[in-house]
N, C-alpha and C positions, 0 to 999 in steps of 0.2 A: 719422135717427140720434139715440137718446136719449144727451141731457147728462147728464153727474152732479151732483149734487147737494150743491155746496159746504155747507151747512147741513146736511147729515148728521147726524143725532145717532149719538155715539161711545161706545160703552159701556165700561164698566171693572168689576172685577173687585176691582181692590185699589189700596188708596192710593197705592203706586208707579206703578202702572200710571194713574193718576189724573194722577198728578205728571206723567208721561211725556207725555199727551195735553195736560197745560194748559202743556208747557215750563219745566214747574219743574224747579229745581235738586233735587238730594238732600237739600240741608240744609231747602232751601223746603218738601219733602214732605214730610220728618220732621218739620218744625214745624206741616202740616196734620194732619197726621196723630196729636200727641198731642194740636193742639187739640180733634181732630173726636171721639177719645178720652173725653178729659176733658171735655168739651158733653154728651156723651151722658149720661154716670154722671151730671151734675150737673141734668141734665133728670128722666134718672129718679129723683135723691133728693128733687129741692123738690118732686115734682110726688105724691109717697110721702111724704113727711115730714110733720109735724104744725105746723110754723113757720110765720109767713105771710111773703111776700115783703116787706115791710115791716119782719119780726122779723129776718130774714135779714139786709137791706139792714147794718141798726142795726149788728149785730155784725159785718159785714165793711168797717162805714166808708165805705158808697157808698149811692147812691140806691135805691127800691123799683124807679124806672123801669130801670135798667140790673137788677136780679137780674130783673124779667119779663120783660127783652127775652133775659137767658142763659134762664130757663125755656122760652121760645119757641126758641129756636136761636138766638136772633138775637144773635152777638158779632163782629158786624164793629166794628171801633173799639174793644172792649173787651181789654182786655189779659193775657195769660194770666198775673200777678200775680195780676188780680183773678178770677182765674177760681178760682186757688185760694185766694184769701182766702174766697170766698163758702162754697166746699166748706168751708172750716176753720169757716165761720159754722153750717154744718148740722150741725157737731160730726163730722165725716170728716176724714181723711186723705189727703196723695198716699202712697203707697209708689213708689218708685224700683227699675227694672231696669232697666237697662243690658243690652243685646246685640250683638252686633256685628251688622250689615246684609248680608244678604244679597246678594252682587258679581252 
């Protein structure tokens, strides 16, 4: 008789369904989900842009080593403050919409 395979790997589709698999709340997945959002744009602008992560740092009031580790993805422990201080540093914007969520 084959066993299954607790270690499974669980595939997903979309951030809710993300949310769903790791036991997050709605509010938890909304909050992955504009970080993993806004990680992205700010990966493709420093990595597009003419600034260096040093010039960036300067103007968002934080270290070089925290804008390389958001350049790399890497924003565990960094705070989505500074996520958009750094975007306001590369001279960008957030714009705001608001939608209601999908029940």
């Amino acid at each position: 008789m084959k066993q299954s395979n607790p270690e499974k790997p669980v595939r997903t589709k979309t951030a809710e369904d993300l949310g769903h698999a790791l036991g997050l709340s709605a509010a938890e997945t909304g909050e992955m989900e504009f970080r993993s959002e806004l990680t992205c744009e700010l990966i493709r602008i420093i990595h597009d842009g003419t600034l260096t992560h040093a010039e960036i740092a300067k103007k968002a009031g934080t270290s070089r080593t925290r804008v390389t580790a958001i350049a790399n993805g890497n924003t565990q422990g960094i705070s989505t403050d500074l996520l958009i201080r750094v975007l306001s540093a590369t001279g960008h914007k957030v714009e705001l919409r608001v939608r209601k969520a999908v029940a």
